[in-house]
BAMI-114695 format. One line per field, with one value per residue (C-alpha): x, y, z. Coordinates in steps of 0.5 Angstrom, whole numbers, plus 500, padded with zeros to 3 digits. Each point is the difference from the previous one (the first is absolute). Layout:
N
xx: X/...
yy: Y/...
zz: Z/...
This chain:
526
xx: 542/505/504/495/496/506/501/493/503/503/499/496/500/504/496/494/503/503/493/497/505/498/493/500/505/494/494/505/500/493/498/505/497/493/497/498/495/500/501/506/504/496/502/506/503/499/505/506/504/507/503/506/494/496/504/502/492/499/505/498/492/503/505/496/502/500/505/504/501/498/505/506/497/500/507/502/497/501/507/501/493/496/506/497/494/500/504/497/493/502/499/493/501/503/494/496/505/501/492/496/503/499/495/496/501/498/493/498/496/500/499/501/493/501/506/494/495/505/497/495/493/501/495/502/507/500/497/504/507/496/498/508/502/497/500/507/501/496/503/506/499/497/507/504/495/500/508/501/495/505/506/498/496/506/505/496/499/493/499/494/495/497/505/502/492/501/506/498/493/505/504/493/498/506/500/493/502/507/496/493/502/507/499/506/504/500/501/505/504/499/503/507/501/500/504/505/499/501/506/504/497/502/507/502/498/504/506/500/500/506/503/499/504/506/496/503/494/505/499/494/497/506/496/493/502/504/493/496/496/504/507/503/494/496/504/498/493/495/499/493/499/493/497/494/494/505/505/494/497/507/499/492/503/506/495/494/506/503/494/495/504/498/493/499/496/502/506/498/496/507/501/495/504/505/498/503/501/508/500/495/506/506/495/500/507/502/496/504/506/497/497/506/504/496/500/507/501/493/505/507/495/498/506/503/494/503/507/499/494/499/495/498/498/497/494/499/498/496/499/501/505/496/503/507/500/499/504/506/497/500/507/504/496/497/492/501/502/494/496/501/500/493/497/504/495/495/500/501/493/497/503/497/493/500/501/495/494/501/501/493/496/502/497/494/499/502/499/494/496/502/501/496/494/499/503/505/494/503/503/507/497/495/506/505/496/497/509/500/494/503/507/496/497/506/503/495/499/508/498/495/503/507/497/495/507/505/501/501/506/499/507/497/497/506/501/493/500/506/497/493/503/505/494/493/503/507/497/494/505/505/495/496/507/503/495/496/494/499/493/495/498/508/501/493/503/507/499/494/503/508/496/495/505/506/494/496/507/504/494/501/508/503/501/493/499/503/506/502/503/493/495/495/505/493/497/502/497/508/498/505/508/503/501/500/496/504/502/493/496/505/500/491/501/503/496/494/501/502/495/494/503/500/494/496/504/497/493/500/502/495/495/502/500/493/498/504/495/494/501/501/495/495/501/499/493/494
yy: 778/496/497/497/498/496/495/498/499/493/495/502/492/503/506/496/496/506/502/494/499/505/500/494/502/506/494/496/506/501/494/498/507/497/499/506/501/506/508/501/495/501/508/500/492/500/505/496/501/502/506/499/496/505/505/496/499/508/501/495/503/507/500/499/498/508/501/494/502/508/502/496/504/507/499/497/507/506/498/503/503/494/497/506/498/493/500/506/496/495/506/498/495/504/503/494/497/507/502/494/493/498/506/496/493/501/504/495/494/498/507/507/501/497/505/505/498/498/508/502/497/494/499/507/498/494/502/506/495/494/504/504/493/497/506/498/494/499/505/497/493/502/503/494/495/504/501/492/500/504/497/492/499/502/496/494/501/502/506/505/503/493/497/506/499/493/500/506/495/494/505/502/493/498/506/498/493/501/506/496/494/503/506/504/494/499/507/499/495/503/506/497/495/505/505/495/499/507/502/494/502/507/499/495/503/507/496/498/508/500/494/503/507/495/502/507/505/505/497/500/507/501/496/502/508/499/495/505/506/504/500/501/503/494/499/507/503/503/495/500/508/502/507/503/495/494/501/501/493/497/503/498/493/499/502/495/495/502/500/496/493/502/500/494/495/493/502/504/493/496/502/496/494/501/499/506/507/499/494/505/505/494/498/508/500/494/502/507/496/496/505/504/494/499/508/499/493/504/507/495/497/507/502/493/501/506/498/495/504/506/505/499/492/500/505/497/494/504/507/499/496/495/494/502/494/495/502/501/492/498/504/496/494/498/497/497/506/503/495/499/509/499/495/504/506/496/497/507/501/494/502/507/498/495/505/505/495/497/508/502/493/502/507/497/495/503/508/500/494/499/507/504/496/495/504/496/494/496/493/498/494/505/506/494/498/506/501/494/503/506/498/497/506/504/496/500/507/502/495/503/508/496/498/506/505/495/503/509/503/499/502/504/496/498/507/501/495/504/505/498/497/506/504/496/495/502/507/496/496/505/504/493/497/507/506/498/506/495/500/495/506/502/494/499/507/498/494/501/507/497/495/504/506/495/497/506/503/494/499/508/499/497/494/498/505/505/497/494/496/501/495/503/503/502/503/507/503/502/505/499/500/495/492/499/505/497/508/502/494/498/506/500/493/503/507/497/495/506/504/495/497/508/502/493/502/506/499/494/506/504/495/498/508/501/492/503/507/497/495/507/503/493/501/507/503/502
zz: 822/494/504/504/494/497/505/498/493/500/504/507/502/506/502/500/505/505/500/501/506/503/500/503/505/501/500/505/505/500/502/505/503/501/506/503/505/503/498/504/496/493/501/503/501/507/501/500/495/502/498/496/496/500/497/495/498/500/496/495/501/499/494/494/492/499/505/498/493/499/506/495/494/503/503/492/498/505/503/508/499/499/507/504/499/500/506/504/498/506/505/501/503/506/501/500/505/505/500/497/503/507/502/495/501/507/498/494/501/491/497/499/502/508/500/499/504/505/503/496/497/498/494/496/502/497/495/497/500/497/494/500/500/495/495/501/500/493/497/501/499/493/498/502/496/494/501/500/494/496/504/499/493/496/504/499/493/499/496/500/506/500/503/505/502/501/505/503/501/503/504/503/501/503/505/502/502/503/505/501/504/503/502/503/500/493/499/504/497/493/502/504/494/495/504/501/493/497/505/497/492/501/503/495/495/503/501/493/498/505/498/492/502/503/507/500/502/497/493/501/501/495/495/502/499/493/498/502/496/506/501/507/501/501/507/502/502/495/495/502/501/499/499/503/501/498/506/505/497/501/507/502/497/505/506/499/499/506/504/496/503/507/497/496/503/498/502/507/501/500/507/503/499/505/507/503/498/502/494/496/501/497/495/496/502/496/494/501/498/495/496/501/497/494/499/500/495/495/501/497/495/497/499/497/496/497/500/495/496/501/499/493/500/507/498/493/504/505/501/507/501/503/496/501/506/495/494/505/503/492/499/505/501/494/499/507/504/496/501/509/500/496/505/506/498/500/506/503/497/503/507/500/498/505/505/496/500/507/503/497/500/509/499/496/505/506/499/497/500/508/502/496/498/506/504/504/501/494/504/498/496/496/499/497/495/497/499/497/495/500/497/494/500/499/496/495/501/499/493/497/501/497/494/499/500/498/493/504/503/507/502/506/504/504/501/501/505/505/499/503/506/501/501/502/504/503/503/503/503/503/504/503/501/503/501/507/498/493/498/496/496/499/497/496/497/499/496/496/499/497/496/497/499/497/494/499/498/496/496/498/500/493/502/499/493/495/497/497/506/504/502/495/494/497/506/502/506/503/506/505/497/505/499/507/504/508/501/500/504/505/503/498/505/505/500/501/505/504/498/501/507/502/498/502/507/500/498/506/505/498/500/507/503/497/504/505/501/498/506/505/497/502/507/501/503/496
């Protein structure tokens, strides 16, 4: 990133102390949090945030630094292909709403996993969406920590992997303390100020775009097509035309991000905190329209971006267009803009992880600890303390994994991530929510049988080996030619939940027509 990297050039005085504010402001909050005595408020803040707030934190838990600054950069890049698809990505959040929300609001006590057990065997329930849950969450929390490794180190000034492991460390630290004393309150307050805070950066910094182009859109899609490796046909469909494996993985990814939001835990756990499932309902509704909103502001900062640099300056600072965001913020605003979009990316780290750590700190503690191992006896007291153990846990956990892979291409964990909640967890949920003949088998099946199906194949896919951008460049065992395998192991999910529940129904049947035989034959004569 050469914009980012010269902010750190001069004197990074001012830098430092944003950074330090906000640190503390993170600390403050953390503190001001402490003092709870018991799971109901420790998981879920006793139920009684309202829902406008609410909506608020869930979209600060849910918009990521990858969504703040590559959806810009895709737009930047691929003109109405790249608006399509940041605009049509928004759609998930309609299925979450229709099929998800208030049925689950009112099935779950802190987890995914009480969803489950609701109507099936507790112990093998909770025990399939605790493992779910925290291959998600861990998955996704090492590729924000390493995110905010290469985001933070160069804004601060420090060069080299030393320093992107020292600030992926302090993130790391500062996750475990904002999370272990507050709970889902500090997560809660984390979440709401940094989306007031992103929601203000970005419309700014959206209005600066519109305020360079004299605020005519016209002159603004006329700018971006002209500046652009395309001409007119950067405002038309098919910049982003793919052929063959290409178009079906462009389609496999566009499912699981449609379908993958209703499955991802730290997101599914925000809908506890409301009191009923009405509020529940109002929250998913305002974070619609947040998240629509930004997609909008994210949609008039891509095209600025391309207005003013063109195809050409864009991808030589990234190939990506990840860093179209800020060299547009240094462009209009100078190191101060830079520097305050910077730190909101940052933020937005921060309140995605605090959200992570304590959605699988609960599952830790709650599904596998209180369910799974003490089988429902742990007290209230016991089961809050092994959270508390747990979020340090999984922050050192997330660490270690950050540091160990700090210096590969881990640009498809996110994906990865949607993908393993769109095929083990969302069809599990679906059929115990909606499907009355749902078994403890159906849902074993289905869980272990999405995740297994999604691993085995990504680890085959080229995202993991064969080529120069993989995890492994030097590795090639490519077997399976799709990045994102969500065409093949969301319908896996669902097939076998429907086919273990059919066969374990069977089986229940059969076993009750031979007890059934077996007792007449018991009372006949000799």
């Amino acid at each position: 990133m050469n914009t980012v990297l010269a902010v750190g050039s001069g004197d990074n005085f001012p830098v430092f102390t944003v950074f330090a504010v906000f640190v503390t402001c993170t600390l403050f909050i953390s503190v001001a949090a402490v003092g709870l005595d018991s799971l109901s408020n420790y998981y879920l803040g006793h139920r009684k945030l309202s829902w406008a707030g609410n909506g608020l934190a869930i979209f600060g838990c849910f918009m990521s630094a990858a969504g703040m600054l590559s959806n810009p950069g895709l737009v930047s890049l691929t003109g109405f292909d790249g608006v399509l698809y940041v605009l049509t990505s928004t759609a998930g959040w309609i299925v979450l709403l229709i099929l998800i929300t208030e049925t689950y609001h009112g099935s779950a006590r802190f987890t995914i996993g009480d969803v489950l057990a609701r109507r099936l065997n507790p112990r093998p329930a909770h025990t399939a969406a605790g493992v779910a849950t925290l291959i998600i969450s861990l998955l996704y929390l090492i590729a924000q920590l390493v995110g905010a490794g290469t985001l933070a180190a160069p804004i601060l000034g420090l060069d080299g992997p030393g320093a992107q492991r020292a600030v992926v460390a302090c993130l790391g630290v500062l996750m475990i303390l904002s999370v272990v004393g507050g709970g889902m309150r500090a997560a809660t307050m984390i979440q709401g100020v940094k989306a007031v805070l992103l929601l203000a950066g970005g419309g700014l910094l959206a209005l600066a775009v519109l305020w360079h182009f004299d605020m005519s859109p016209a002159a603004l899609l006329h700018a971006a097509a002209d500046r652009s490796a395309y001409g007119d046909d950067f405002l038309r469909p098919g910049v982003r035309s793919e052929e063959g494996i290409g178009k079906l993985d462009a389609l496999s990814l566009e499912l699981t991000r449609l379908l993958g939001i209703a499955g991802l835990p730290h997101v599914l756990m925000r809908l506890g905190t409301v009191a009923t499932a009405r509020e529940a309902r109002r929250s998913v509704q305002f974070a619609t329209v947040l998240i629509l909103g930004f997609s909008a502001v994210a949609v008039v900062i891509g095209l600025g971006a391309a207005g003013v640099f063109g195809n050409k300056t864009i991808t030589s600072d990234s190939s990506s267009g990840v860093t179209a965001m800020l060299l547009l913020s240094d462009s209009l605003g100078g190191p101060v803009l830079l520097t305050a979009i910077s730190c909101l990316a940052f933020a937005t780290i921060v309140a995605v992880v605090a959200g992570l750590t304590l959605t699988a700190a609960t599952t830790l503690a709650h599904d596998i600890y209180g369910m799974t191992i003490k089988r429902g006896t742990a007290t209230e007291k016991a089961e809050l303390g092994v959270a508390r153990l747990a979020v340090v846990l999984v922050g050192v956990t997330a660490i270690a994994l950050s540091l160990f892979v700090q210096n590969l291409n881990i640009s498809f964990l996110v994906a990865l991530c949607f993908t393993l909640a769109a095929s083990a967890v969302l069809p599990a949920l679906l059929y115990s929510l909606w499907w009355r003949h749902f078994t403890t088998r159906g849902a074993t099946c289905s869980v272990y049988s999405g995740l297994l199906c999604t691993l085995v194949l990504v680890a085959l896919s080229p995202a993991v080996s064969g080529n120069s951008g993989a995890l492994l460049p030097d590795a090639d065992f490519t077997i399976f030619p799709m990045r994102n395998p969500g065409l093949i192991t969301v319908p896996v999910g669902f097939l076998a939940g429907w086919l273990g529940s059919v066969m374990d129904r069977r089986r229940q049947v059969a076993e009750g027509a031979e007890g059934r035989n077996t007792g007449d034959r018991a009372v006949l004569p000799s």
